[in-house]
N, C-alpha and C positions, 0 to 999 in steps of 0.2 A: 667622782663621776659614778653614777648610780648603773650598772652594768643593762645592756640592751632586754629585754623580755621576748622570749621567742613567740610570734605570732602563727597561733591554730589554725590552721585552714579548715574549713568544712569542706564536706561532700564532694558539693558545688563543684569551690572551689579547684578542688582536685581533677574532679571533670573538666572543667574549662583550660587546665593545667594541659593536660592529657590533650585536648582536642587542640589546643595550640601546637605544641608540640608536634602531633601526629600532620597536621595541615602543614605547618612550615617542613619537613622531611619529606610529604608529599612533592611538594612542589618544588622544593630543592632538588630533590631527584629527578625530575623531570625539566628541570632546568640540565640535568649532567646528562642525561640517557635519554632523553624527548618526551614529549606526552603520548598518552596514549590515544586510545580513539577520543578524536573531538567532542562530540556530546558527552561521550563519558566524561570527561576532564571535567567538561562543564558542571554536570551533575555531582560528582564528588566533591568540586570546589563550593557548590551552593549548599550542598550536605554540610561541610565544617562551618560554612557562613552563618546558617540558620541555627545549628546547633549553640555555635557561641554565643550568638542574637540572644536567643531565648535563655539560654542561663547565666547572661551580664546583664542583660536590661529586662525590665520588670515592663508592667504592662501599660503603666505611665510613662515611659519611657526613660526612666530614672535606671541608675546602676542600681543591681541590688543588693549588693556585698558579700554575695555568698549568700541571700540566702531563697531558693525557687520555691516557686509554687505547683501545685497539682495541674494546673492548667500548662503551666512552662512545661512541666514533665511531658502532659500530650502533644503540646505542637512540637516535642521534640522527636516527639517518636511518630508522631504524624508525617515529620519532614524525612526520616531516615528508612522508616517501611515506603512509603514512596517515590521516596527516589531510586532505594535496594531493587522498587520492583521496574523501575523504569531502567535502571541498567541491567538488570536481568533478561529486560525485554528489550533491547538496544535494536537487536539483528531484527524482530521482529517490526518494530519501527521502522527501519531505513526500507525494508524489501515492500514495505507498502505501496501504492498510488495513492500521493497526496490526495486528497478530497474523494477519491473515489471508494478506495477499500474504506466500510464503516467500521467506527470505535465498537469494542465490547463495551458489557457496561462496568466490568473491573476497569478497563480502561478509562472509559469517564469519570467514572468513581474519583479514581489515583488522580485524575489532574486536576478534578474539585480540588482536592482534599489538598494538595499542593498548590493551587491558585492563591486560595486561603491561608495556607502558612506562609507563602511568598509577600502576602500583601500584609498580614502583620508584622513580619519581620521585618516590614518596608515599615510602615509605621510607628513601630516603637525606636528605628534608627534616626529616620528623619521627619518625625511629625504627623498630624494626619494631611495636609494637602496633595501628596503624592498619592498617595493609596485611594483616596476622596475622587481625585481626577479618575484615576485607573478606572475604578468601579464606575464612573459617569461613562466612560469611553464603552466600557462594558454595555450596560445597561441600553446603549446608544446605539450599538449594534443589535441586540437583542429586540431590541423595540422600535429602532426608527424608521423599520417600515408603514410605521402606523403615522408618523408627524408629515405636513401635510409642504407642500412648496420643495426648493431646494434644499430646503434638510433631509427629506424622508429620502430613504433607499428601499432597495430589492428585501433586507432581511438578511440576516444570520440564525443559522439553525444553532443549537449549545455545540451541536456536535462539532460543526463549520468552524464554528469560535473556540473551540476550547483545541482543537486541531491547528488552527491558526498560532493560539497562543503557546501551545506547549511542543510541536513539530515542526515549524519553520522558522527558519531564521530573522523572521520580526516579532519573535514573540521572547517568552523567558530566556531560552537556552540560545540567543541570537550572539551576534558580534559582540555586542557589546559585554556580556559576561564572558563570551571568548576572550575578549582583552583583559577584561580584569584577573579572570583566573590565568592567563598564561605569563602577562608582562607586570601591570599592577602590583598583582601581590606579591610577585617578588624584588619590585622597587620596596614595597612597604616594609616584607623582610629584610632586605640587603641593608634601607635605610634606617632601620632599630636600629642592627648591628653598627653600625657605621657611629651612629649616635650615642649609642651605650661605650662604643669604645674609642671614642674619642678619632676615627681614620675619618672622617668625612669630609675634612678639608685635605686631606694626602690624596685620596684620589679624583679631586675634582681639579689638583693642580695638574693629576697629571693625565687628565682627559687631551685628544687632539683634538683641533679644529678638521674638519673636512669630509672628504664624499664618501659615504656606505653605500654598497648595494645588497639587497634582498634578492633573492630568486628561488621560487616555488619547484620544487625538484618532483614531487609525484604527491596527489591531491588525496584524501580522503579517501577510506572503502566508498564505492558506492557514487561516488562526485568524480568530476572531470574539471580539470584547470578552466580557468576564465584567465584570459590576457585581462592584463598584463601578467606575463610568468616571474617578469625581473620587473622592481622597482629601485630608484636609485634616490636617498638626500642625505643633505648637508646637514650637519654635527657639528654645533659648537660645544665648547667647554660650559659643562655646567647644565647644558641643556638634552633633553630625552625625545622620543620621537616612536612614533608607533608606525609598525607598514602594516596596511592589512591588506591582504589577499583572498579573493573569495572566487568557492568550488561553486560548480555548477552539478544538481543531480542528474543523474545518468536519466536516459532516454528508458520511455517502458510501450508496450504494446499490448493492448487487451482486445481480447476478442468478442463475442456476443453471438448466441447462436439463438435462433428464435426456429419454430414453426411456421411455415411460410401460412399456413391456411389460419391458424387462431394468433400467428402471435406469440405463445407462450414460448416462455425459455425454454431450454432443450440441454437439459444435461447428458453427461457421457456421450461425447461426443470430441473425439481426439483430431489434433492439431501439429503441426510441424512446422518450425520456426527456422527457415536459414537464413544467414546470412553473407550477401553477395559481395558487401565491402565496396565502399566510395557511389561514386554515380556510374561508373563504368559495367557495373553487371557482372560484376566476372567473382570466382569463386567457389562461393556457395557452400559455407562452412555453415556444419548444421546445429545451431544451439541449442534443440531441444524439444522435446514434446509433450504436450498438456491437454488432461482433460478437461472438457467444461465441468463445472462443479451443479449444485442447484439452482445457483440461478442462472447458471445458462452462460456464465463466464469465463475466459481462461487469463494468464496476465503472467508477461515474460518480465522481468526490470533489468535495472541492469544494463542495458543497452546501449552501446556506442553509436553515434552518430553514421548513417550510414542508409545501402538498400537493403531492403528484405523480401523474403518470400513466404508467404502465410499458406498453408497447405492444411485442405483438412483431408485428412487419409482414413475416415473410420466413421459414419454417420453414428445418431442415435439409433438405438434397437426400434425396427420401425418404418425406418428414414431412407429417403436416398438424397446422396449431394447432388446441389442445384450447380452452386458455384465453388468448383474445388479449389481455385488458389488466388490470391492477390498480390502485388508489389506494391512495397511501402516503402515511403524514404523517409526516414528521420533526420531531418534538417542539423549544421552542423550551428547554429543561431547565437551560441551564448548560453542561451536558455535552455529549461528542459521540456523535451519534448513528450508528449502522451498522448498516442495516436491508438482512437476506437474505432475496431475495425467490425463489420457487421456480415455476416453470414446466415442461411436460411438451409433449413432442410424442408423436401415436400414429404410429406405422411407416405407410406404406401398406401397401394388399389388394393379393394378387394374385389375379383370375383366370384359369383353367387351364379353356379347353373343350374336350373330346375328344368327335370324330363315332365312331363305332362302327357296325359293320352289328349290325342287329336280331338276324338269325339266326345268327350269330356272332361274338361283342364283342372277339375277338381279332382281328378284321381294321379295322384305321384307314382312314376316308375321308378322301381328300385333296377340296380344291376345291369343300368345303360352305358354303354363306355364311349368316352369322348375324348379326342385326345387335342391339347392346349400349348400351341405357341404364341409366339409374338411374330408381328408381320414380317418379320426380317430371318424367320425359318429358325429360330432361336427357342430350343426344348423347354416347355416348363415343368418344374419340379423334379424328382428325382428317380421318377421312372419313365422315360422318355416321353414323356407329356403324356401318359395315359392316366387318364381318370376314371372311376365309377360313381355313380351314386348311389345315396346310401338309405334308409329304410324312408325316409322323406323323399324321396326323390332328386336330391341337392347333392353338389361336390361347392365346394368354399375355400377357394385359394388365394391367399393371403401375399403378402410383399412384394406385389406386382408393381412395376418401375411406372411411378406418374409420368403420363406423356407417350406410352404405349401404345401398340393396337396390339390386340388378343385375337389372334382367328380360333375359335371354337367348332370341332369338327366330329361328328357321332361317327364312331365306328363301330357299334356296334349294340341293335337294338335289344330289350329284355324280349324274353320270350313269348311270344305269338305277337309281337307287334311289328312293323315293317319301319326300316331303317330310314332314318331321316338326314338324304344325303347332303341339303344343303346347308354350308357351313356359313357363322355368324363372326362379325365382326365388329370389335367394340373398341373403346379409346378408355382407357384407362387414364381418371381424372385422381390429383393431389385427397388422398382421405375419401375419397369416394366408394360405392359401392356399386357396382356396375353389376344387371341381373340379364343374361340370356336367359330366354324361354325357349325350350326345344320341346 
């Protein structure tokens, strides 16, 4: 008997050794100790999948014995920098509003580049028709705004689409690689085992027939349980069974501050978020406060079903609040809730007093004194409403409350001129410039 030859492995080889290895420990461990956050799972489990992919199967789809190619090398590093950077960015993902908050363009980047390795790696596993359909489905979104009857739709923007496929749960990281990476792959491990050593009919005799029950103890960061909490079924011997249970994202609230007179968004501009708890109103525990950013936004997530109270307590530089608070109920539905709420500031007044001589209004008096309230005996500015004017003849007071009246009052004419007792009275309009002539 001519003695065994020990067989060299290559590189490869070694790698694909490694990444077995290191996958099966994964998931064995979290078989003992639990998973960690759910996308993440996900993520790391399509990490070892795609890794193996491309350095067992070549690009025909054939095994390739050990030995890769330069192209294999980049979709592997293609797959492991994008998804390192998609669990990096995990927290940054969930604390989003779906469709609302926009992709960076690193962001889009990372789930091209990951779309593309997902669908070869689909490809060289099972053929080109799955990946074939994929991309039609793609392309069908993208474009079948333009096809004409009941085919055509509204459109998908990349952004819509690629948010669709790589953030919610009907796209890549959905249920369905949730079961694989949490229940699957450790049938597929237990069952090697089982097969290389010969146990797989010891413990299928000593399976029981009958009722399991499942029940959902506390859901995901960020998701709230969906009933059913408990599911119950029947076990035969021999046979397996999946329960799946699915989270609901938590509720968010965004705000929108605008200029009541153009329109434009209105940053810096602070907000206070309580919450009053159930329908009943009572409470009124404070979650927090936020400024608008640049475009004029703020956005609480996170949120449990329930009432709230939306306060703004701090205009823009400029601004006076129109509408200081609102109540919001976030519905307790199933679903998730995302309620946009709108607010407006009006600009301030300005007024503009010009002294003028009587008998000719082209000549400006300097060092006239007038003194400025509001019709409700309310001082303006910070010397008890006295004013002067200045080598123009003009006083120009700024952030006067839209919706106002101003009584403007001389007290006190320039020299050799005679005082002009009677006082004016004006309405202070949103951005406007209101001009007495005295």
């Amino acid at each position: 008997m001519e003695p065994k030859q020990d067989v060299k492995l290559t590189w490869a080889q070694y790698v694909v050794t490694a990444t077995a290895v290191a996958m099966s420990c994964y998931h064995l461990y979290t078989c003992i100790f639990g998973i960690p956050e759910s996308q993440m799972h996900r993520m790391l489990h399509l990490m070892f999948a795609c890794v193996l992919t491309f350095f067992i199967y070549n690009v025909s789809g054939k095994k390739n014995d050990g030995k890769v190619k330069v192209w294999d090398i980049l979709l592997t590093a293609a797959t492991v920098v994008s998804l390192v950077y998609m669990i990096l960015n995990l927290k940054v993902f969930q604390n989003r509003i779906s469709f609302v908050t926009p992709l960076t363009t690193a962001q889009i980047a990372v789930f091209v580049v990951l779309l593309i390795v997902v669908l070869e790696a689909t490809r060289r596993l099972t053929g080109p028709t799955l990946p074939i359909a994929c991309i039609v489905f793609i392309l069908y979104a993208l474009f079948g705004n333009h096809l004409p009857g009941i085919l055509g739709h509204n459109g998908f923007t990349v952004q819509k689409l690629l948010e669709q496929v790589m953030l919610t749960s009907e796209g890549v990281f959905g249920s369905s690689l949730g079961i694989t990476a949490t229940y699957v792959v450790v049938f597929i491990i237990f069952a090697s085992f089982l097969e290389i050593t010969g146990a797989g009919q010891f413990f299928i005799d000593l399976l029981r027939d009958g009722w399991y029950k499942g029940t959902e103890l506390e859901p995901a960061p960020g998701f709230t349980i969906k009933e059913p909490v408990m599911q119950e079924v029947y076990i035969k011997g021999g046979e397996s069974k999946v329960l799946t249970f699915e989270n609901v994202p938590k509720n968010a609230i965004i705000v929108e501050k605008y200029d009541s007179v153009t329109g434009e968004a209105l940053p810096g501009c602070t907000f206070q978020l309580k919450y009053l708890g159930g329908t009943s109103g009572t409470g009124g525990t404070n979650i927090g406060t936020k400024v608008t950013g640049k475009n004029g936004t703020a956005i609480w997530t996170g949120l449990n079903p329930g009432a709230y109270v939306l306060e703004e307590v701090d205009p823009a530089d400029g601004y006076n609040i129109i509408q200081s608070s609102e109540t919001i109920m976030l519905a307790d539905s199933g679903e998730q809730s995302v309620v946009t709420v709108r607010f407006k500031n009006a600009p301030d007044g300005t007024l503009l007093i010009r002294k003028v001589c009587a008998t000719n209004p082209s000549v400006a008096l300097q060092n006239a004194e007038f003194k400025v309230m509001y019709a409700d005996g309310t001082l303006i500015g910070d010397s008890n409403g006295v004013y002067r004017t200045d080598e123009a003849g003009e006083i120009r007071i700024t952030g006067l409350k839209p919706g106002k009246s101003v009584v403007v009052t001389e007290t006190r004419a320039p020299a050799g001129f005679i005082l002009d007792t009677q006082s004016q009275t004006v309405q202070i309009k949103e951005g406007k410039k209101e001009r007495p002539y005295l």
